[in-house]
C-alpha positions as CSV (number, residue, x, y, z in Angstrom):
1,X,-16.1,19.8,24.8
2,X,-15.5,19.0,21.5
3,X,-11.9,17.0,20.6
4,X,-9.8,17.7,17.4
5,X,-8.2,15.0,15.5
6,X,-4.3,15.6,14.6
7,X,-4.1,15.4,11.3
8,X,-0.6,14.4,9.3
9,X,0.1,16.4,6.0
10,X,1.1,13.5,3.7
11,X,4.2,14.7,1.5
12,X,3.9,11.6,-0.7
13,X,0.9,10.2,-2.5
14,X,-0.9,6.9,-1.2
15,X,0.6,4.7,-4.1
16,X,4.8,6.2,-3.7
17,X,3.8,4.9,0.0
18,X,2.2,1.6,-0.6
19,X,4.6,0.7,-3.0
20,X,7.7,1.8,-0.7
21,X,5.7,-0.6,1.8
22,X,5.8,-3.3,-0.5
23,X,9.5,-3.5,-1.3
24,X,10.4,-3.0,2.0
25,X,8.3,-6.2,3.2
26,X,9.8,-7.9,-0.3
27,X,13.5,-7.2,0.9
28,X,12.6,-8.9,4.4
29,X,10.9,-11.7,3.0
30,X,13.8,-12.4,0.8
31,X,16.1,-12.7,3.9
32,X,13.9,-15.3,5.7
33,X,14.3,-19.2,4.9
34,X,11.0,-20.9,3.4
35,X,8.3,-20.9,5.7
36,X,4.8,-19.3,7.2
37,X,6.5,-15.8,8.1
38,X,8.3,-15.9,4.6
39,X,4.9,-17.1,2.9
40,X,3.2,-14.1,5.4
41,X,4.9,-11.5,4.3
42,X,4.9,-12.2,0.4
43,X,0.9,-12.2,0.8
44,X,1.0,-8.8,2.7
45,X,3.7,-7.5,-0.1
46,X,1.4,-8.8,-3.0
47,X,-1.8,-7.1,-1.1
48,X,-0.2,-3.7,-0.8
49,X,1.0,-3.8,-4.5
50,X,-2.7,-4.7,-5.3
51,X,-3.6,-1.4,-3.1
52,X,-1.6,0.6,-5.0
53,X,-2.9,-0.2,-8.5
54,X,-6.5,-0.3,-7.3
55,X,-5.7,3.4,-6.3
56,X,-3.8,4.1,-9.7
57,X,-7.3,2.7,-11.2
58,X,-9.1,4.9,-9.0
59,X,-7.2,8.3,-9.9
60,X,-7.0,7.7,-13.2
61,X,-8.1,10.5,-15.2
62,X,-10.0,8.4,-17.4
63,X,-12.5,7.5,-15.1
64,X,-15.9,8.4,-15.9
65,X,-18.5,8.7,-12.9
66,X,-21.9,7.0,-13.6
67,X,-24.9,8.6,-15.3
C-alpha cells in the first residue's frame, strides 16, 4: 500500500516567510534582557535573514546555469 504525503499549498513565497520569521524572532529578542536566549535568538534571526537572501540569489533572474 502505497502512502500519500499531504502536501500544503504555500500562498507566500519562501523569502516573505523567512523574513516574517526573522522579525518575529527580532521583536522577541528585543524583549529579553542580555543573555544566552537573547544571544540565541539574534543568531537564529541573522541565519533566517541569510536564508532569505541566499534564496533571492538563487531566483534571481540573472542567474546563468553552467556550460
Amino acid at each position: 500500500m502505497k502512502k500519500t504525503r499531504s502536501r500544503a499549498k504555500q500562498t507566500t513565497s519562501l523569502q516573505e516567510r523567512l523574513n516574517a520569521f526573522a522579525d518575529d524572532i527580532f521583536h522577541k529578542a528585543e524583549r529579553l534582557p542580555p543573555g544566552a536566549e537573547r544571544d540565541q535568538l539574534l543568531k537564529r534571526a541573522r541565519t533566517a535573514e541569510i536564508a532569505a537572501d541566499i534564496d533571492q540569489w538563487v531566483s534571481s533572474p540573472g542567474l546563468q546555469s553552467p556550460t
